[in-house]
TORGUVO-393954 format. One record per residue: y, z, x negated of N, C-alpha, C in turn; residue in three letters. Coordinates in pm, whole numbers, padded with zeros to 5 digits, always signed. Layout:
N
YZXYZXYZXALA...
This chain:
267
+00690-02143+02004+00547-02112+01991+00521-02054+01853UNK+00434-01958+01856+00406-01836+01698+00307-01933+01673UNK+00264-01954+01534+00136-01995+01493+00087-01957+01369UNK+00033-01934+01294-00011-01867+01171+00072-01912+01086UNK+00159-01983+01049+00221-02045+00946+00376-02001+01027UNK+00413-01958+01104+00519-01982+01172+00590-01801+01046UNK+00716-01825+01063+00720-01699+00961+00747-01580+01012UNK+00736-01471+00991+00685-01301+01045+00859-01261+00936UNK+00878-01262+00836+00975-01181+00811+01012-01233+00653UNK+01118-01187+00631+01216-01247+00512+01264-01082+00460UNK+01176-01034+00314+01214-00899+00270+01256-00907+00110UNK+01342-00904+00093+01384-00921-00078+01381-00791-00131UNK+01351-00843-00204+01315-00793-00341+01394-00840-00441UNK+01434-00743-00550+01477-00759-00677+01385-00783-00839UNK+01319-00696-00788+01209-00685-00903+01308-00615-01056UNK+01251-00638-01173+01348-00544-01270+01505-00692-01287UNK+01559-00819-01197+01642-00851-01256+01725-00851-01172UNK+01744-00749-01088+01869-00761-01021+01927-00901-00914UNK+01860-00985-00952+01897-01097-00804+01785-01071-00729UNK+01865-01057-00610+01720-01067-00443+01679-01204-00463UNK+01543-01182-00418+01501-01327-00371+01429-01277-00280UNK+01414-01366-00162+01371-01309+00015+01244-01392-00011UNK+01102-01280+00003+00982-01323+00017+00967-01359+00143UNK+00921-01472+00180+00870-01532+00291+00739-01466+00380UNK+00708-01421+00417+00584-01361+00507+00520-01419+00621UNK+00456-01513+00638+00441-01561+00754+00308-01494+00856UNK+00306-01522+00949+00218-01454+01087+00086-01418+01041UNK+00017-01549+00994-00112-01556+00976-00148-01423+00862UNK-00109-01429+00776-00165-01328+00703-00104-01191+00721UNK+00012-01180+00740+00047-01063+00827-00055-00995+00931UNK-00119-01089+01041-00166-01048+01099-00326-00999+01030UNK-00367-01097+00976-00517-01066+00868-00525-00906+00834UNK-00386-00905+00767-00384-00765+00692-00383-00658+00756UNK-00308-00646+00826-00299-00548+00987-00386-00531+01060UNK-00528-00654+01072-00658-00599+01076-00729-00523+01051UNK-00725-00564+00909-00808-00487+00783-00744-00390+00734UNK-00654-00305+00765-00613-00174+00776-00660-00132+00865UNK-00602-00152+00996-00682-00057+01065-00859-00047+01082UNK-00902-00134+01023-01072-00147+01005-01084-00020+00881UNK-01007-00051+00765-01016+00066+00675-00976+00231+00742UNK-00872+00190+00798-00837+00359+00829-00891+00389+00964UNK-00998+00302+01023-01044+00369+01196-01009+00383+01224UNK-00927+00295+01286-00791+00316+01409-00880+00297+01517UNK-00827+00412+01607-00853+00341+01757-00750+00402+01851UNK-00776+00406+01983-00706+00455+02044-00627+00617+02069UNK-00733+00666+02017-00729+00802+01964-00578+00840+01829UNK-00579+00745+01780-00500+00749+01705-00355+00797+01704UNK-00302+00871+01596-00152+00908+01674-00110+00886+01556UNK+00038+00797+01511+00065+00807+01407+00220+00823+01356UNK+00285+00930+01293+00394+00958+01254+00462+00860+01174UNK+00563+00809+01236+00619+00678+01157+00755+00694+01085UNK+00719+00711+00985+00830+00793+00897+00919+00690+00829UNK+00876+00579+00716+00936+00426+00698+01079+00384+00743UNK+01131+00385+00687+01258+00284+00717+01182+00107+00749UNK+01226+00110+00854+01228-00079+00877+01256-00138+00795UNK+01283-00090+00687+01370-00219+00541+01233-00257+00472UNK+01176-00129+00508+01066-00117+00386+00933-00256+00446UNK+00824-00292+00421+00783-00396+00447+00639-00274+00471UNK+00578-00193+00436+00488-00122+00440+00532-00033+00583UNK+00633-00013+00631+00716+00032+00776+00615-00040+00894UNK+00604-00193+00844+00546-00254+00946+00389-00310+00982UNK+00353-00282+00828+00203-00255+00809+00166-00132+00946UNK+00264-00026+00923+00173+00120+01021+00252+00080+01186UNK+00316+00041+01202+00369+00019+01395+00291-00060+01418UNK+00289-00212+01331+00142-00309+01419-00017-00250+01420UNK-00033-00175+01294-00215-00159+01331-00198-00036+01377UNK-00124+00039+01430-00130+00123+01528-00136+00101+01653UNK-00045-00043+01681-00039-00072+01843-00176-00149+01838UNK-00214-00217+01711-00319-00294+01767-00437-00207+01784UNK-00419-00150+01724-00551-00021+01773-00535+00033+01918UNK-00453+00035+01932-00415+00097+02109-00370+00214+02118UNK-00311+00288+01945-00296+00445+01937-00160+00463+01974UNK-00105+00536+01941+00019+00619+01989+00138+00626+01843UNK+00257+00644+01890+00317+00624+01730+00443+00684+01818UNK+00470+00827+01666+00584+00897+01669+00657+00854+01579UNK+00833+00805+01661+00876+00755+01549+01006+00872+01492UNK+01036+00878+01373+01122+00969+01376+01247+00965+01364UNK+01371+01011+01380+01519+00923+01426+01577+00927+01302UNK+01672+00839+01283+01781+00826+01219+01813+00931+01057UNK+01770+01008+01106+01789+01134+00975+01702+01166+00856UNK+01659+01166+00782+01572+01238+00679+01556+01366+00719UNK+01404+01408+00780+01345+01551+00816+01358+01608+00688UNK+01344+01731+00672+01317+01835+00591+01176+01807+00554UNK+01139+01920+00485+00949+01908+00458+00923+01996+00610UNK+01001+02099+00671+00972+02200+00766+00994+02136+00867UNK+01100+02043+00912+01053+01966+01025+00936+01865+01059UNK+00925+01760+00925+00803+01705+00919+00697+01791+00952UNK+00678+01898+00904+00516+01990+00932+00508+02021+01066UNK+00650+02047+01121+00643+02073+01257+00619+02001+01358UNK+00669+01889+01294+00600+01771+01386+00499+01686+01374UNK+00397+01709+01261+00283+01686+01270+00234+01774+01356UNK+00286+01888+01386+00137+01986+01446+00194+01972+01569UNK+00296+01966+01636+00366+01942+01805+00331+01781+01839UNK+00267+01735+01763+00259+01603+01813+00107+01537+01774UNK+00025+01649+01722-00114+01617+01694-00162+01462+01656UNK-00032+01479+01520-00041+01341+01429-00157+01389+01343UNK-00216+01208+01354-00398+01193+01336-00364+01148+01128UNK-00232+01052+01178-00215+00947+01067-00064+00982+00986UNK-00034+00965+00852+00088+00986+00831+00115+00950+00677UNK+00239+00858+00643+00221+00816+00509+00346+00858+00493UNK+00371+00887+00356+00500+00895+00310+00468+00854+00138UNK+00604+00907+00074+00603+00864-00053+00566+00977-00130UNK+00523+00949-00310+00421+01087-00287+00484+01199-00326UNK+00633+01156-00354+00730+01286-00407+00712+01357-00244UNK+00756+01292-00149+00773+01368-00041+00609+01420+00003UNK+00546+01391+00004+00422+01435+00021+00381+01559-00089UNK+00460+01536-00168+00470+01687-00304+00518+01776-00200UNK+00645+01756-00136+00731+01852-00129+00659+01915+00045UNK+00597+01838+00107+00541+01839+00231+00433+01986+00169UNK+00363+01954+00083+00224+02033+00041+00322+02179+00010UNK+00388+02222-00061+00480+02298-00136+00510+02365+00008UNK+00570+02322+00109+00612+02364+00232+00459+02456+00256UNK+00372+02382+00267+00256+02427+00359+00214+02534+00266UNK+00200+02505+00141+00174+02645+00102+00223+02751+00089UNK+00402+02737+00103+00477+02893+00103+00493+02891+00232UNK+00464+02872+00343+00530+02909+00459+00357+02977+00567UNK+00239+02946+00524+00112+03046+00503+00069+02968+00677UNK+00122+02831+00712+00081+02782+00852-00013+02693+00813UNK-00093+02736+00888-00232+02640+00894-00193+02461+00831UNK-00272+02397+00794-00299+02297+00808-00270+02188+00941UNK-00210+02084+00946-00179+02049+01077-00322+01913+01099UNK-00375+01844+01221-00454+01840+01236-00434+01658+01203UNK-00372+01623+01052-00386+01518+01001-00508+01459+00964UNK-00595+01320+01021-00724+01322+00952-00703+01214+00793UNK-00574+01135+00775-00523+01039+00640-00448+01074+00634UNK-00425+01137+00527-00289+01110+00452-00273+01002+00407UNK-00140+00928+00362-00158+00783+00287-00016+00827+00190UNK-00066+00762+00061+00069+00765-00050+00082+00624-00039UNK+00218+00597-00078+00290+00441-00116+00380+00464-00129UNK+00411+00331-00216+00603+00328-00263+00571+00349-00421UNK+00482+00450-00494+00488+00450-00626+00359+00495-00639UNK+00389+00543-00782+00270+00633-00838+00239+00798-00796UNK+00057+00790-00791+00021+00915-00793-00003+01028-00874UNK+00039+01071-00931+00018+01152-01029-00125+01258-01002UNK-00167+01291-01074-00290+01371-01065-00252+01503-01043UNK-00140+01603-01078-00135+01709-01014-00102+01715-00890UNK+00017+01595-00834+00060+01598-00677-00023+01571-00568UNK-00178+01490-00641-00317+01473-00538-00367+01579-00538UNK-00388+01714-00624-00443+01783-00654-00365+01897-00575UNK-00263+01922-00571-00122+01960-00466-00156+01929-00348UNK-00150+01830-00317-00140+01754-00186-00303+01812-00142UNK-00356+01821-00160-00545+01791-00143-00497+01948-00094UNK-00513+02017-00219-00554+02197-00151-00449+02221-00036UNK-00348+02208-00042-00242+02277+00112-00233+02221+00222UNK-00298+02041+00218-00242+01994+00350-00422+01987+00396UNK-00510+01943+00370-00675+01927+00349-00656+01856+00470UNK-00677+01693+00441-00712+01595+00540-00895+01565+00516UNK-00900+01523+00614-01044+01437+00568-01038+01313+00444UNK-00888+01213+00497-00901+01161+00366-00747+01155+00318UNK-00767+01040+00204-00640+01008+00138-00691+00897+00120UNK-00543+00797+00147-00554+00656+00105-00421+00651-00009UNK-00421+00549-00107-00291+00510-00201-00344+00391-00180UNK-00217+00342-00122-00181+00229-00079-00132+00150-00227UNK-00139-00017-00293-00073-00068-00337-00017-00210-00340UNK+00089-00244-00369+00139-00389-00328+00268-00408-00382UNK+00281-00547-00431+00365-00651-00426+00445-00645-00266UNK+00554-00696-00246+00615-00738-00128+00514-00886-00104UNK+00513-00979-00244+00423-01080-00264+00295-01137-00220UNK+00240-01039-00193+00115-01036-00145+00085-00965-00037UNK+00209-00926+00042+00206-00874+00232+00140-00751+00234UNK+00209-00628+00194+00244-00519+00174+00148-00402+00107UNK+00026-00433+00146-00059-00302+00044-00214-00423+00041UNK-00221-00502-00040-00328-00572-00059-00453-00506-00142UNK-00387-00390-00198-00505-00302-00259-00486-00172-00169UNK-00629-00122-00184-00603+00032-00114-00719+00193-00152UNK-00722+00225-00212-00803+00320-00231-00784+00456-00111UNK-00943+00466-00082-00945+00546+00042-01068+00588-00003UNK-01029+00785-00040-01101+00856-00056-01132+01023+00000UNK-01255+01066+00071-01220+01201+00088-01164+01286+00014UNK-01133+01405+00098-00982+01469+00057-01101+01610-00069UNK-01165+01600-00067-01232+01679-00161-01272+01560-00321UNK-01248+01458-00343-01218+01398-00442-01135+01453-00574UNK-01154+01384-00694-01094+01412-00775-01094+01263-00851UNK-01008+01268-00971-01024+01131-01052-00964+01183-01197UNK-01043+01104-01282-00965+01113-01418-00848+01018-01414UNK-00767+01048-01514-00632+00980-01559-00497+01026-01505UNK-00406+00993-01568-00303+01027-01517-00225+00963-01414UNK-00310+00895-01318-00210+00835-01176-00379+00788-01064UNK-00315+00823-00989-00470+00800-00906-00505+00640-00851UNK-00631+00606-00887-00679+00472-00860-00570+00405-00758UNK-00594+00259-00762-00549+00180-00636-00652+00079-00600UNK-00759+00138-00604-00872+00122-00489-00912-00066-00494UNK-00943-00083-00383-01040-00234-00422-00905-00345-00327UNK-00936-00465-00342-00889-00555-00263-00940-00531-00117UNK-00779-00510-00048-00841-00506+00105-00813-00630+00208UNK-00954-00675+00333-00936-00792+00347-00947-00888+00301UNK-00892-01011+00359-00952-01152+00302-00860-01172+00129UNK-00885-01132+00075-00820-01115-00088-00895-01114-00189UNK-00893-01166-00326-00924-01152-00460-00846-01107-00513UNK-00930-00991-00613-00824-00890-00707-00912-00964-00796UNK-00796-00974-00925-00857-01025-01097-00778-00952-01135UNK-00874-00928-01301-00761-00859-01410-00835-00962-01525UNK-00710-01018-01577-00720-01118-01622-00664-01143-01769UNK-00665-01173-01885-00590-01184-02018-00482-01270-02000UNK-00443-01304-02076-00299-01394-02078-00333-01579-02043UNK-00450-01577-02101-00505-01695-02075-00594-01730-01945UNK-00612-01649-01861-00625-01619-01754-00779-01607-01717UNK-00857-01560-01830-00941-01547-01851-01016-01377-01776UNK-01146-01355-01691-01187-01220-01645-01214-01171-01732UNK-01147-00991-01764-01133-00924-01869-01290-00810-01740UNK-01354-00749-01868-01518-00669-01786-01405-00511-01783UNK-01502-00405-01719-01469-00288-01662-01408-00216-01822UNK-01284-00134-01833-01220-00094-01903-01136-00115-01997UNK-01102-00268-01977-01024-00322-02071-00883-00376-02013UNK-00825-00338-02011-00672-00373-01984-00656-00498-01983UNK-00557-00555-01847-00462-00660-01836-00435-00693-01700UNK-00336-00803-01662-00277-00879-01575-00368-00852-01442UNK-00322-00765-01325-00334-00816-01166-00317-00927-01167UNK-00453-01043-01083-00370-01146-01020-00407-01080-00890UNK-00385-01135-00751-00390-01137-00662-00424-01285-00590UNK-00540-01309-00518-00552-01442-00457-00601-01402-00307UNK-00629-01509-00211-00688-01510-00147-00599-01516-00006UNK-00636-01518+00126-00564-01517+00247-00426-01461+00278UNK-00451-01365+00210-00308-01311+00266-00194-01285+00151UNK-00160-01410+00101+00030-01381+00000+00074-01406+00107UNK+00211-01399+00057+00342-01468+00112+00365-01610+00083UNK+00406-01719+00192+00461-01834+00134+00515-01850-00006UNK+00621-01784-00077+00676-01763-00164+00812-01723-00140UNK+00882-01781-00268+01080-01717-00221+01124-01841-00159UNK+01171-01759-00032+01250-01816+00028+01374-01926-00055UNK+01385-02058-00052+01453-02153-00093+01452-02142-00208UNK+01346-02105-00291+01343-02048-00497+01221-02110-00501UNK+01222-02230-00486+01085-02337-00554+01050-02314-00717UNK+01164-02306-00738+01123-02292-00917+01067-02140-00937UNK+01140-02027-00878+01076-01881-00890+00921-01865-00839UNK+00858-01950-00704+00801-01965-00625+00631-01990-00726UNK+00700-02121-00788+00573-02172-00856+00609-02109-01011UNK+00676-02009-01067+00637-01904-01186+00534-01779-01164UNK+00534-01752-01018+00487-01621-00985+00342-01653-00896UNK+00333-01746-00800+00235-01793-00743+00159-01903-00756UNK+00029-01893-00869-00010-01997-00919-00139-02069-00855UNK-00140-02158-00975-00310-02226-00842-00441-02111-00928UNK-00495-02116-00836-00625-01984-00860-00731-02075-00934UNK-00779-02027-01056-00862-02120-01116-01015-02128-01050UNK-01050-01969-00985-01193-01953-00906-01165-01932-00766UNK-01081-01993-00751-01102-02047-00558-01135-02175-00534UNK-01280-02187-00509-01289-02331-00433-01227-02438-00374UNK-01137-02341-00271-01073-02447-00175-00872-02444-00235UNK-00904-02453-00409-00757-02487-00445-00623-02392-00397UNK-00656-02242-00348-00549-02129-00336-00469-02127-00409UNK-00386-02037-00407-00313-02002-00511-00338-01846-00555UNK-00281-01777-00612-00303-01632-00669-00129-01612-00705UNK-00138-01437-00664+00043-01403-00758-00016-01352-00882UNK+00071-01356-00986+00085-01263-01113+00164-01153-01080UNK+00083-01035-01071+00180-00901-01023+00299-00880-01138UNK+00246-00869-01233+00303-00845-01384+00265-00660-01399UNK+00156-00615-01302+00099-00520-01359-00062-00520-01419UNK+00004-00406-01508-00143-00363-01590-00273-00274-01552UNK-00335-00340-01550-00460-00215-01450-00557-00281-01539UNK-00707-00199-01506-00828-00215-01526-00925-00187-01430UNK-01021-00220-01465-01142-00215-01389-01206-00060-01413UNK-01283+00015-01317-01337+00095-01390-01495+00064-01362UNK-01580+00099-01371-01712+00059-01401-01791+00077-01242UNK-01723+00126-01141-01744+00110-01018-01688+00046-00914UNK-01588-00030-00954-01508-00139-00915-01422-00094-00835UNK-01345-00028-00875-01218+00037-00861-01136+00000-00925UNK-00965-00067-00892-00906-00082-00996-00828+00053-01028UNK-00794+00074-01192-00695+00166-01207-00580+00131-01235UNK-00428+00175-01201-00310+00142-01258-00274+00172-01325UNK-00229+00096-01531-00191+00139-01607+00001+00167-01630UNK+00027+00040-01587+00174+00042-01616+00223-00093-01553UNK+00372-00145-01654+00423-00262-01613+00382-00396-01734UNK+00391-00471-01730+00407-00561-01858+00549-00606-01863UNK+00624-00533-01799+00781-00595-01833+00832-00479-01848UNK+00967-00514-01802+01041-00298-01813+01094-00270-01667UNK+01004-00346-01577+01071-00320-01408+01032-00170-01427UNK+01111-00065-01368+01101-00017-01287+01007+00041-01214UNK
């Protein structure tokens, strides 16, 4: 018998020290989150979505469940790494609605569309994840492929795969050099916090925590790693816990977070 606590998947991670430790993921918030995606990106049945992800990846399984749970359709693609010219081709032979990749490849996707002079294919999200956005590759990406929107996805494995998400039309722009990562999505608290774990106001640098419904149990059989990284939440009522991402972001004055960097030397 499945039950919210029952566990969904075991995905390690290294982080910058080189030993795996297997994050625990269990049902319940798995499933939470997979809600509240497809509530953010309007999934419905209509939906068609190009599933590009390796299964290793933990964001792979964010897009197959809120696609089926939407009732949409999902192209998956085989075994090989497409080109940028097959990818385009099969957005437009397969009248993919939805489609994420990483944003180098989403560079090289835009680059395609603009030397090869073929329409636009009839994508309505693009989504970036896996890293950073840089401001010329949105700016790239925006003029050659022109979706309605763009989402940048961000996440910890820790906190069950993109717990932040910025989702903006594709005629947008942003200052800085990497593009927002958007608000807490779903049942979640985003803090940016000082060392003392104190709320830092809009523009001042420090510490992601992450609280609220949907972490991960912790590391798998790493009690001691478990309780360094996932602490008790000082402004949750009902005694949560929160992760320490160990990234640097800020607030910006419309409650958006921005991503500055690392506070360690991960990677």
């Amino acid at each position: 018998r499945v039950h919210e606590q029952s566990l969904a998947y075991l995905v390690y991670t290294s982080g910058s020290t080189g030993r795996p430790k297997g994050v625990a993921v269990t049902q319940g918030p798995l499933s939470m989150h997979c809600q509240a995606i497809a509530e953010l990106y309007e999934m419905d049945a209509r939906s068609c979505e190009l599933h590009f992800m390796s299964f290793a990846f933990d964001g792979a399984h964010e897009r197959w469940l809120s696609t089926l749970y939407s009732g949409g359709r999902l192209v998956i693609r085989d075994g090989c790494l497409w080109t940028p010219e097959q990818t385009y081709q099969a957005l437009h032979e397969y009248g993919i609605t939805i489609a994420c990749f990483p944003p180098a490849y989403l560079k090289q996707l835009a680059e395609y569309a603009a030397a090869s002079g073929i329409a636009p294919p009839p994508v309505r999200i693009y989504c970036f994840g896996g890293d950073a956005v840089p401001d010329q590759t949105f700016e790239q990406v925006k003029a050659a492929l022109r979706p309605e929107y763009f989402t940048n996805g961000y996440g910890p494995t820790e906190t069950v795969i993109s717990p932040l998400a910025w989702k903006t039309s594709a005629d947008a722009s942003f200052e800085g050099a990497f593009a927002p990562i958007g608000r807490a999505v779903g049942a979640r608290r985003a803090y940016v916090l000082d060392a003392d774990l104190n709320p830092l106001p809009p523009g001042v640098a420090g510490e992601l925590h992450i609280g609220g419904a949907c972490l991960a149990r912790g590391y798998h059989g790493q009690p001691a790693s478990t309780a360094d990284r996932f602490i008790p939440d000082p402004f949750a009522a009902d005694g949560g816990r929160m992760y320490r991402t160990g990234d640097q972001v800020r607030w910006r004055a419309d409650g958006i977070i921005e991503y500055l960097g690392r506070l360690d030397h991960q990677v």
